[in-house]
Backbone as CSV, one residue per row, in Angstrom:
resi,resn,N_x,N_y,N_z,CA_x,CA_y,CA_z,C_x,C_y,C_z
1,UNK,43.089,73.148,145.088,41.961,73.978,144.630,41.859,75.216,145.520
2,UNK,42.027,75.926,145.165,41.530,77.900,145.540,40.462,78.194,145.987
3,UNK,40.542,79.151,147.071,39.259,79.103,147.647,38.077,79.728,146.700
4,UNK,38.979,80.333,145.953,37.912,81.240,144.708,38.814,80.834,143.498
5,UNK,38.795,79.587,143.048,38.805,79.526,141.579,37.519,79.783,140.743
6,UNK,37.945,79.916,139.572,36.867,80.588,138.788,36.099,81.846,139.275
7,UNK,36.285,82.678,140.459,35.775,84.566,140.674,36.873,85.537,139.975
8,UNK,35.951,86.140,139.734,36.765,87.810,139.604,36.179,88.411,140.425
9,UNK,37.153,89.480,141.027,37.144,90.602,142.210,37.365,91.431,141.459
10,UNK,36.966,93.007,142.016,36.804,94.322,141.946,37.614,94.395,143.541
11,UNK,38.805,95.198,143.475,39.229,95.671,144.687,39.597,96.896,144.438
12,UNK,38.974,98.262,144.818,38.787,99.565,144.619,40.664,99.610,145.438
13,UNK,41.381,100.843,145.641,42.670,101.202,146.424,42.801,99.895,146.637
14,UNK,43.302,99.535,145.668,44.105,97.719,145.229,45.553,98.037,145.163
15,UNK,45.720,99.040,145.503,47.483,99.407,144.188,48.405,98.836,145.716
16,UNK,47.775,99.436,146.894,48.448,99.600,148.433,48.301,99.003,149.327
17,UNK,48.694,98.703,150.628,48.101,98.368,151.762,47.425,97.158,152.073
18,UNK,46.511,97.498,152.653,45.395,96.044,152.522,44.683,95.616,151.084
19,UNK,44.376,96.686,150.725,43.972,96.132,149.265,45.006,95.515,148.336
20,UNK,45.705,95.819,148.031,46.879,95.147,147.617,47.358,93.794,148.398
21,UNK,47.471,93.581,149.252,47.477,92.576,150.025,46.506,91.489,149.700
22,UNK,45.065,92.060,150.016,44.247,91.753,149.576,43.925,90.927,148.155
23,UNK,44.328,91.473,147.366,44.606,91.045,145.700,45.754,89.697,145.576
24,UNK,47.027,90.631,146.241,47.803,88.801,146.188,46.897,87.910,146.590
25,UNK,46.278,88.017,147.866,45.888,86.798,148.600,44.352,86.127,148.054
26,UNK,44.009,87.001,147.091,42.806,86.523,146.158,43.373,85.843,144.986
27,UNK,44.488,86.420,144.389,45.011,85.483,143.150,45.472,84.712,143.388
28,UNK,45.840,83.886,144.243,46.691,82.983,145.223,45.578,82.051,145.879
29,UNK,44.467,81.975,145.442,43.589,81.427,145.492,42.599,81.321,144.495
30,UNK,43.327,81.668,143.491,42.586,81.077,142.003,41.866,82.515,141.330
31,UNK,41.557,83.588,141.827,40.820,84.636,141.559,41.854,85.519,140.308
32,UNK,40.418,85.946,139.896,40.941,87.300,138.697,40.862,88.624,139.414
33,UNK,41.904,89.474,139.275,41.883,90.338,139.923,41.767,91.759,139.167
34,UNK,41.105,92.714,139.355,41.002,94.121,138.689,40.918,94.674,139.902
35,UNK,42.366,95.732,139.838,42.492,96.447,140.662,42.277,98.246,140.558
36,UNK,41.485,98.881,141.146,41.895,100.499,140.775,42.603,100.928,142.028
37,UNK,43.075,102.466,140.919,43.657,103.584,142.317,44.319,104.907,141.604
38,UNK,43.992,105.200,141.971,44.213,106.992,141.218,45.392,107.309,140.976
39,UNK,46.645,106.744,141.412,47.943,107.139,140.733,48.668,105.553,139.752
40,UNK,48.597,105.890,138.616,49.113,105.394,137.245,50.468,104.155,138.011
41,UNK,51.057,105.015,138.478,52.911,104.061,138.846,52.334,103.221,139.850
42,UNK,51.920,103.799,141.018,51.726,102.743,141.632,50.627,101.278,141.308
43,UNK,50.198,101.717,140.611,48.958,100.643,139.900,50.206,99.484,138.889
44,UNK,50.906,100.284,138.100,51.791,99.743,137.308,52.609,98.550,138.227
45,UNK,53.047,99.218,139.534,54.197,98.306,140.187,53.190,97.426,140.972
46,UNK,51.987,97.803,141.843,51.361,96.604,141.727,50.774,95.539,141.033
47,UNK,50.130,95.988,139.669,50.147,94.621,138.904,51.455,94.061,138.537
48,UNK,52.545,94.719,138.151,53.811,93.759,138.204,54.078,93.043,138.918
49,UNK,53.705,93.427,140.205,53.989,92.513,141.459,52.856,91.134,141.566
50,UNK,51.888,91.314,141.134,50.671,90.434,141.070,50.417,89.509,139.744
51,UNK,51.047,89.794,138.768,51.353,89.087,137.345,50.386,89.282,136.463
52,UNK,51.243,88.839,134.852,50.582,89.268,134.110,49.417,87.794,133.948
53,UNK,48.351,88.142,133.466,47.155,87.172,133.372,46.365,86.926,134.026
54,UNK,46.820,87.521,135.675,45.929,87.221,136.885,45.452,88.948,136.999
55,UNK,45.562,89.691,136.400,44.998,90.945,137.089,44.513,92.108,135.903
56,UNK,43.911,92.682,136.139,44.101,94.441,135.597,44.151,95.384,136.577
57,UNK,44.918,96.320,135.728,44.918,97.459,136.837,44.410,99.310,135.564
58,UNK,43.365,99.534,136.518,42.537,100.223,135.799,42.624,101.459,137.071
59,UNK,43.017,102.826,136.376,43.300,104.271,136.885,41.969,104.443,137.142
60,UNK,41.222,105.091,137.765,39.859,104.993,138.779,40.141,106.232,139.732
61,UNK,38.743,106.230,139.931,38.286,107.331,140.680,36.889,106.996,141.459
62,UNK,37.032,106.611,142.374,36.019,105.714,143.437,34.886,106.237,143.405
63,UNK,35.017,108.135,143.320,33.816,108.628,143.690,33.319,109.067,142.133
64,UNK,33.902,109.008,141.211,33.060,109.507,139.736,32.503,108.240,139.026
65,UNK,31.260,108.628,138.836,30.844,107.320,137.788,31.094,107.101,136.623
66,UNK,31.385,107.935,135.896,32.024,107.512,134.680,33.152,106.339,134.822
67,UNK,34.323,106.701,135.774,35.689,106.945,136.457,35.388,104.460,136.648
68,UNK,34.258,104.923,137.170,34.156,103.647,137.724,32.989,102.630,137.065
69,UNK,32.140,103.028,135.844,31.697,102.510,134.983,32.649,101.925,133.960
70,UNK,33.614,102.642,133.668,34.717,102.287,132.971,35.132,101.196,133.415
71,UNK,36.050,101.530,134.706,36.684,99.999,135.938,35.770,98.939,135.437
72,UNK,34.394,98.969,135.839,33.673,97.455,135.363,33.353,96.957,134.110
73,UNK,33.097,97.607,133.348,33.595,97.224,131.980,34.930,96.878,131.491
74,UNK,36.046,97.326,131.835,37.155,96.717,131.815,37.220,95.309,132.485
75,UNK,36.841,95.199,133.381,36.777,94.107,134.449,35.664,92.848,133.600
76,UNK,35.143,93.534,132.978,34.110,92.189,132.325,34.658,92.275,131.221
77,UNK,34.837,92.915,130.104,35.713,92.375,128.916,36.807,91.628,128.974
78,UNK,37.911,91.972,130.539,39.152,90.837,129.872,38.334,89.413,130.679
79,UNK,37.691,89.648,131.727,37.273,88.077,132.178,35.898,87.586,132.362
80,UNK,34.955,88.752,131.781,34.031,88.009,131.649,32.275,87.930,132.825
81,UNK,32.955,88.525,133.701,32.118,88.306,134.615,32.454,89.204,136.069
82,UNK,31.534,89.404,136.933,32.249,90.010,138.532,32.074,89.272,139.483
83,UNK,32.207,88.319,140.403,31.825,87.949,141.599,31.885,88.591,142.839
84,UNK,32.792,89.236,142.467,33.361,90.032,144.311,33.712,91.297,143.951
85,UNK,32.908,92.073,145.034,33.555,93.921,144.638,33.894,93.925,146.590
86,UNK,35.081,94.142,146.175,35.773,94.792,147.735,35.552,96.185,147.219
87,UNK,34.529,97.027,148.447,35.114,98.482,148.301,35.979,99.064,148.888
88,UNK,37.562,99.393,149.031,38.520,99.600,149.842,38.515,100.761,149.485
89,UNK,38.831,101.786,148.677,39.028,103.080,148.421,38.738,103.670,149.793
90,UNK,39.624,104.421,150.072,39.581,105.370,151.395,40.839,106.272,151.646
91,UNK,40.585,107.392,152.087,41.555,108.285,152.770,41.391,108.705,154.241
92,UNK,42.141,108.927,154.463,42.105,109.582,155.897,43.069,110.801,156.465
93,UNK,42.507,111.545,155.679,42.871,113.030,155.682,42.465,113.648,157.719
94,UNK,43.416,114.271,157.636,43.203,114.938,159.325,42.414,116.110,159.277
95,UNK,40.898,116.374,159.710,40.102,117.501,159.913,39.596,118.141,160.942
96,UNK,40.682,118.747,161.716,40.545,119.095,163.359,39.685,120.095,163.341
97,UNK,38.625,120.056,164.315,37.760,121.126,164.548,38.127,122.414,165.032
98,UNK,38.125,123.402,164.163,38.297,125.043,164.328,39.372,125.111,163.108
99,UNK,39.909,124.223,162.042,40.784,124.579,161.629,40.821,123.505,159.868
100,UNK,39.696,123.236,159.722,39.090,122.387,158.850,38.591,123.514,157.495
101,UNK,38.528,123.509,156.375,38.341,123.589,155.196,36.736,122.401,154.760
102,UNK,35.932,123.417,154.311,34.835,122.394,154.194,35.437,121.790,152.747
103,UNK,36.036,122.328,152.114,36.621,121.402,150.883,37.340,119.874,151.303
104,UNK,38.466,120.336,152.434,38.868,119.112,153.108,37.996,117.917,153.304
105,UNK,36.939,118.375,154.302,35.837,117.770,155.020,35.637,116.780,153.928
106,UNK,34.771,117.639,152.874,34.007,117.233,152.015,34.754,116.071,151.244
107,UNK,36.007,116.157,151.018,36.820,115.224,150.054,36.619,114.071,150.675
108,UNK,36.939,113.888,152.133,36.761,112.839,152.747,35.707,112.031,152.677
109,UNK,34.296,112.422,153.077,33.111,111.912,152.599,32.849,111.219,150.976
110,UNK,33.399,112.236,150.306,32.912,111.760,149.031,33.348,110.571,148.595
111,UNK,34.892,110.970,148.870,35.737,109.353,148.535,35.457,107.852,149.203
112,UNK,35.241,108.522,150.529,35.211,107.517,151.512,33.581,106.825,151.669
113,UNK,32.677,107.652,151.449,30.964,107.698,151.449,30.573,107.184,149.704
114,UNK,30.553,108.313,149.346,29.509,108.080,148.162,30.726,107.024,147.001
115,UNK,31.941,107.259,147.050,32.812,106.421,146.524,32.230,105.044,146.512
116,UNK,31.887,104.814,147.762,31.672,103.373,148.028,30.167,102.637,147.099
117,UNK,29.205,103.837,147.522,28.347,103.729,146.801,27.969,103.524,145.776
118,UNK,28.847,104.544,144.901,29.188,104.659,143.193,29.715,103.034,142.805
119,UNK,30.724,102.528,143.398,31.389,101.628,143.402,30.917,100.030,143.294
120,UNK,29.989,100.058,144.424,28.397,99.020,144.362,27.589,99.297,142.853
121,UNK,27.049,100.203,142.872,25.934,100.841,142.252,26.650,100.620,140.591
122,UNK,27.686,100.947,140.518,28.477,100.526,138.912,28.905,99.155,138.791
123,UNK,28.949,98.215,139.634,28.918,96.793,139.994,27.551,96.294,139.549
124,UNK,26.801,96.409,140.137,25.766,96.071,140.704,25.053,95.402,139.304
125,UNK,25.210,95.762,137.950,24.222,95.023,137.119,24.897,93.803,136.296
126,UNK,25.918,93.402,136.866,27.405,92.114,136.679,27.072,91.351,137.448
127,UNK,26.259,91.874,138.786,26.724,90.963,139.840,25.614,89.303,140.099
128,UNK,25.659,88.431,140.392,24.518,87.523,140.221,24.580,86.764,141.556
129,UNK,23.702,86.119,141.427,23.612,85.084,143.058,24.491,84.975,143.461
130,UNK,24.912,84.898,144.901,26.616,84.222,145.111,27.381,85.241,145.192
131,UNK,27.342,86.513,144.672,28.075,87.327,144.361,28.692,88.095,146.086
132,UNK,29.525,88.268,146.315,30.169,88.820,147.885,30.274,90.495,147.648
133,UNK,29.578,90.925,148.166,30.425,92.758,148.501,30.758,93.284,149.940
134,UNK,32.323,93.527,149.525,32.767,93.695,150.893,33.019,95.393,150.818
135,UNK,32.438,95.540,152.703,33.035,96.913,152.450,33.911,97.233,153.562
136,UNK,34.904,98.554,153.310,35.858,99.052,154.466,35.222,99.305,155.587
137,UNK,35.190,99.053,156.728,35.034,100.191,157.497,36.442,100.536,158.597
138,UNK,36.037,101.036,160.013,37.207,101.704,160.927,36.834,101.507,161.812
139,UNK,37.650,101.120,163.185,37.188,101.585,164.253,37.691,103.249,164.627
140,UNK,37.870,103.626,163.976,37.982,105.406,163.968,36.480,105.759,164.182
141,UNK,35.471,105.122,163.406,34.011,105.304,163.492,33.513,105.248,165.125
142,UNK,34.306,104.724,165.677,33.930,104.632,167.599,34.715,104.960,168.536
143,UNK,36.052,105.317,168.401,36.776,104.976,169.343,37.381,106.822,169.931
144,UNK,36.765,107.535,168.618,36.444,109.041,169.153,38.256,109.855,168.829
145,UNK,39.198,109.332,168.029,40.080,110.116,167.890,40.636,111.248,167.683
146,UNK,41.449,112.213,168.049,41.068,113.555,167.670,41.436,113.891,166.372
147,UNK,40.316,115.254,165.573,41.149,115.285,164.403,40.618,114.207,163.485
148,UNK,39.938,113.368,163.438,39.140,112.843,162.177,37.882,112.717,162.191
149,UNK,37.285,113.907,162.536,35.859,114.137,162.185,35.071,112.952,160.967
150,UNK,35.560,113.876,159.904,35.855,113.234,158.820,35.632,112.109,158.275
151,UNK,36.664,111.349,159.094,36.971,109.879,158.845,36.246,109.520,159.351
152,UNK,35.999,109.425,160.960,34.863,108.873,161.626,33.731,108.630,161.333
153,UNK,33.475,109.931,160.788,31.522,109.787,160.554,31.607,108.944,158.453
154,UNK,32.709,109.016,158.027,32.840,108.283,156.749,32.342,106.813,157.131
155,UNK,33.585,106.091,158.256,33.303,104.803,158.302,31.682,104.736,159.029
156,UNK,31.498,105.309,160.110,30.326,105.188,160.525,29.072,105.387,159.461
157,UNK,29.440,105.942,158.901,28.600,106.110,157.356,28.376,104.555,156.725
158,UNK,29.692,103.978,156.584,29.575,102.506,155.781,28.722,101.595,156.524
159,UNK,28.800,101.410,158.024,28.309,100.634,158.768,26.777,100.943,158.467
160,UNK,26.358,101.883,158.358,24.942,102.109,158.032,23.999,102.210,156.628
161,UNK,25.162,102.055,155.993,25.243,102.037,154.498,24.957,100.151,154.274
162,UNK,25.951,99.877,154.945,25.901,98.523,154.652,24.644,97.688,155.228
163,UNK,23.929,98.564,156.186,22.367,97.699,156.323,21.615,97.854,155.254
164,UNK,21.458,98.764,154.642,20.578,99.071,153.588,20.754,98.426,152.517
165,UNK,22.198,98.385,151.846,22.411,97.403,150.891,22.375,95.688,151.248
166,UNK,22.274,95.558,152.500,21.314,94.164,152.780,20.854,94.040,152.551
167,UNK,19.583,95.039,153.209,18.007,94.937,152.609,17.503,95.019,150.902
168,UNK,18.226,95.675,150.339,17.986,95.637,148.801,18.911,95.042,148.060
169,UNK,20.074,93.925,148.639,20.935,92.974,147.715,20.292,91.683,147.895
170,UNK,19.903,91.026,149.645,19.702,90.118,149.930,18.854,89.173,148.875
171,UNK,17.505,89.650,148.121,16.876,88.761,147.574,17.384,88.957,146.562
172,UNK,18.492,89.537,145.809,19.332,88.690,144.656,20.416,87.554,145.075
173,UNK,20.365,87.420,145.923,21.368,86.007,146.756,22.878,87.074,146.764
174,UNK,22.796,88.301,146.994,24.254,89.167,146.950,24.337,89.347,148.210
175,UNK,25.336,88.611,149.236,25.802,89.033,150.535,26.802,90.734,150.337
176,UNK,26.201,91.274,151.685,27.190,92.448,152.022,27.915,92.234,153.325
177,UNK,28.904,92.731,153.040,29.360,92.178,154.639,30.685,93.455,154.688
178,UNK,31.042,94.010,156.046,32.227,95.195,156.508,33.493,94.313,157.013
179,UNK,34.871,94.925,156.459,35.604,94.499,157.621,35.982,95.662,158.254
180,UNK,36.047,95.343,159.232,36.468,96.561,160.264,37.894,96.444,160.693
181,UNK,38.931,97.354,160.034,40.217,97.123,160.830,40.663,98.192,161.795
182,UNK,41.694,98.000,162.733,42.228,98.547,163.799,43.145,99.436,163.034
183,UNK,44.310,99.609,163.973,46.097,99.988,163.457,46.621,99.395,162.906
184,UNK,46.751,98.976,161.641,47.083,98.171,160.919,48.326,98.837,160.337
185,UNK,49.595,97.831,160.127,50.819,98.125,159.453,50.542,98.501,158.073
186,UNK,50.164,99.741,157.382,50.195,100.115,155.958,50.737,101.305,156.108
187,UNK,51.036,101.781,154.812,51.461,103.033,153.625,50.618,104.487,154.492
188,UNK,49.204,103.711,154.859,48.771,105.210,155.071,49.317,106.161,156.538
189,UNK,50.146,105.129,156.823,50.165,105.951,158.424,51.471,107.356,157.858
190,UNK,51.940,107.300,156.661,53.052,107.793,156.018,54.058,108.624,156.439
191,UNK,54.791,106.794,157.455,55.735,107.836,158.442,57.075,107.434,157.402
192,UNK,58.054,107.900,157.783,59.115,108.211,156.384,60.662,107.324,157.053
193,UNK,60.798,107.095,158.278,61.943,106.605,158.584,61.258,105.351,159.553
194,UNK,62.457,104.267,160.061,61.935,103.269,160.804,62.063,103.197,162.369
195,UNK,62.913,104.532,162.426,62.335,105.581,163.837,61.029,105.954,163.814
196,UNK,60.862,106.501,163.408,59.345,106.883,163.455,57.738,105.404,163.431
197,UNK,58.183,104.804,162.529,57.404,103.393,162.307,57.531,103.004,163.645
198,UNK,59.217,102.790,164.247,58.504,102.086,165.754,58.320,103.023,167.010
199,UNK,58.273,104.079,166.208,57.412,104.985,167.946,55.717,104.864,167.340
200,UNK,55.248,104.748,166.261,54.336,104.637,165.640,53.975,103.615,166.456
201,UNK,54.388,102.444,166.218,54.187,100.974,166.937,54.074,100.875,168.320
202,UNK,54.702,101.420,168.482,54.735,101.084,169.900,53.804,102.025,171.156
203,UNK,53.315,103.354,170.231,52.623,104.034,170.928,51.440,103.158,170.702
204,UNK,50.782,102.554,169.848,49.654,101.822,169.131,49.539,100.772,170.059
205,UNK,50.696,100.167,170.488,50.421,98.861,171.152,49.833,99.230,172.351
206,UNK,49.841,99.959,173.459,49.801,100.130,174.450,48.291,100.343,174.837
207,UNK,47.633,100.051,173.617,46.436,100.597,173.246,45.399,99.576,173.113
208,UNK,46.449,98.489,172.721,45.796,96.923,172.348,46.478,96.088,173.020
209,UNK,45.094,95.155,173.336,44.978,94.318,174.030,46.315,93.267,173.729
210,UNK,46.201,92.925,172.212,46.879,91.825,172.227,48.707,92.447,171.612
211,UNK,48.727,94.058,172.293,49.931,94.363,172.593,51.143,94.350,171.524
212,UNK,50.023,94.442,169.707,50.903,94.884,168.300,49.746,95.708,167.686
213,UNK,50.038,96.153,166.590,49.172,96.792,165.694,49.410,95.668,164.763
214,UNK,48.353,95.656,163.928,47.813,94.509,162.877,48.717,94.154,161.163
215,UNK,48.691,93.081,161.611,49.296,93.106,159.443,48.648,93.095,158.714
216,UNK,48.852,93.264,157.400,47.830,93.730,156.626,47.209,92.072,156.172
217,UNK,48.205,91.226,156.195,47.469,89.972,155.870,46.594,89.056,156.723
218,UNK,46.258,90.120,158.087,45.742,89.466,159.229,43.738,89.849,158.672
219,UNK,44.296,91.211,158.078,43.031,91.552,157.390,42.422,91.080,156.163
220,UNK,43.384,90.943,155.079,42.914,90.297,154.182,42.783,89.144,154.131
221,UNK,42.898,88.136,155.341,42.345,87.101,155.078,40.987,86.882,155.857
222,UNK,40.430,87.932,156.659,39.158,88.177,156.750,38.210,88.432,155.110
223,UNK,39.309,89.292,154.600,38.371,89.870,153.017,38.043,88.457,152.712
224,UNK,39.358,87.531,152.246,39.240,86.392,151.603,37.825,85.539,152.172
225,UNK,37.427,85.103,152.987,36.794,84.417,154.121,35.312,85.354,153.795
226,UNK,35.374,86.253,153.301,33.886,87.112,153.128,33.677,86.900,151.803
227,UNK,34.889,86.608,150.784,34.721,86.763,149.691,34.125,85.222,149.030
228,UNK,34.816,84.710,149.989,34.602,82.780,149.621,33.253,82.739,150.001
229,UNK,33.069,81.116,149.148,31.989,80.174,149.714,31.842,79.784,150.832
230,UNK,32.780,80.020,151.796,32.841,79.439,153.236,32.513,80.573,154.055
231,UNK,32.150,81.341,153.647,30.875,82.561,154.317,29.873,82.927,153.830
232,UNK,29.237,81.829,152.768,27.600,81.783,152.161,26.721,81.837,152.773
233,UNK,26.395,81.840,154.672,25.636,82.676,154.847,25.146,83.535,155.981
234,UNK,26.934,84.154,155.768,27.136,85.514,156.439,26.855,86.635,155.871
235,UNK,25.615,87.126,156.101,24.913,88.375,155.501,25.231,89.750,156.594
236,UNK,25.410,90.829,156.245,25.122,91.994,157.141,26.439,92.086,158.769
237,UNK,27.851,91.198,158.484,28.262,91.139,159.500,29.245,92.511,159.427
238,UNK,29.573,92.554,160.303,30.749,93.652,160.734,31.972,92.955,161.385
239,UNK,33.149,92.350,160.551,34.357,91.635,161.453,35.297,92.427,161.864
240,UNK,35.419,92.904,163.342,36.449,93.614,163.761,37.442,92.882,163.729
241,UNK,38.718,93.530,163.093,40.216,93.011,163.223,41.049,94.025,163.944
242,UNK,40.890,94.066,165.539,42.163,94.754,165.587,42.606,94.677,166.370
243,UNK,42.821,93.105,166.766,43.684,93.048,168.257,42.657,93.373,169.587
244,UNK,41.581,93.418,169.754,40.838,93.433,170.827,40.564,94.745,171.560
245,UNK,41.092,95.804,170.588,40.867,97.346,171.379,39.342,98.080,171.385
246,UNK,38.778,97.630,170.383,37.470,97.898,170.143,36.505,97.153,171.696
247,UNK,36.579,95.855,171.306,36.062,95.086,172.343,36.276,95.362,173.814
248,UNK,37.458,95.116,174.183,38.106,95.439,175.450,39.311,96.490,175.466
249,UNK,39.007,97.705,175.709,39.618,99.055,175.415,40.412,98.814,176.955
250,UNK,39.379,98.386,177.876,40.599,98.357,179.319,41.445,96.927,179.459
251,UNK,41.503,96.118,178.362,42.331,95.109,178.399,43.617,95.335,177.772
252,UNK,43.763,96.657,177.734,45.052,97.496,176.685,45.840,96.897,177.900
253,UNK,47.319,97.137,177.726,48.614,97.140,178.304,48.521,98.557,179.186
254,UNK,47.970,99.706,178.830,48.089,101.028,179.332,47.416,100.565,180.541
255,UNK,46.502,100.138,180.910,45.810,99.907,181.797,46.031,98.668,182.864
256,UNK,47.020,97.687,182.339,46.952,97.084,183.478,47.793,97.070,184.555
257,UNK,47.714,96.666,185.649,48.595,96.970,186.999,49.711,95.911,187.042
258,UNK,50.561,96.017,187.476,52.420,95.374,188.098,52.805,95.096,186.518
């Protein structure tokens, strides 16, 4: 038996990465899966990869409501119902100060901010007791990197986002809950050779405690674990995944002596 037989999920940037990850490791535990993401092929090769009967994959746009009124109506006609909305949709565009485009800026927020919002908010009249909403966040939101303005104050955005939708989900029995990931091995870091991936890596490690950057299934089985019954009543948490850099920044490798 599956930890979620009988749910359907909503996993927003499902096609890639953790969300995609994410999705195997929900159908693989009994779940219906509807996935979005703004480019057509890659949506195509991830539901191929995820099978036919266990999924949809619906072209979306995180931050338009139409875009994503659609997504949930699709999502309740082939199965019926929503239990779980992961909001994953996110970018992380680079917006260095003195050299930023408020168009740039702005893209970031919208997708990454009100995306999320839209995303709940077009959910939200499917959803019933029991129901799990998970959202992205970063430790980019704390850890002060250069060059993602942007990003930073996006995730730091969710973390504060996500108290509020406590306070006004809680007395429908709808948990909210963040995962927070580190350096995680995905698509978005979009380095192009496996030279580059392990100077990528290895500059990352030196950084963390427990001396790798993260897999993506180290994260999604946090999603899973927020999404299940076996976190019924974890309301309002924030689970950092990233190897201990958040927590203990001087327990990095960079820092210790002999």
């Amino acid at each position: 038996m599956g930890k979620l037989d009988g749910k359907v999920a909503l996993i927003t940037g499902g096609s890639s990465g953790i969300g995609l990850t994410s999705a195997k490791m929900f159908v693989a535990e009994g779940a219906k899966v509807v996935i979005t993401g703004r480019n057509q092929d890659t949506l195509n090769s991830a539901a191929e990869e995820l099978g036919a009967g266990n999924v949809i994959a619906v072209q979306a746009d995180s931050a338009d409501p139409d875009s994503m009124d659609r997504a949930v109506s699709e999502a309740i006609a082939a199965f019926g119902r929503l239990d779980i909305v992961y909001a994953n949709a996110g970018i992380a565009a680079p917006t260095p100060l003195g050299g930023t485009s408020v168009s740039a800026f702005q893209e970031v927020l919208n997708i990454n901010v009100t995306g999320v919002f839209i995303t709940v908010q077009s959910a939200l009249p499917h959803l019933k007791e029991g129901a799990s909403v998970i959202l992205t966040g970063s430790t980019r939101s704390t850890d002060g990197y250069p060059a993602r303005s942007a990003y930073a104050a996006s995730k730091g955005a969710i973390s504060s986002m996500a108290r509020v939708f406590v306070s006004e989900l809680s007395p429908k029995g709808i948990r909210v809950n963040t995962v927070v990931p580190g350096a995680t091995r995905t698509p978005i870091w979009k380095q192009s050779t496996p030279e580059a991936i392990a100077k990528l890596e290895a500059g990352h490690a030196r950084s963390i405690p427990m001396e790798r950057m993260g897999d993506p299934e180290e994260v999604a089985k946090v999603a899973l674990f927020l999404a299940s019954d076996d976190s019924s009543y974890v309301q309002g948490a924030e689970i950092v995944v990233d190897g201990g850099a958040a927590a203990s920044p001087l327990g990095a490798p960079i820092y210790r002596q002999g």
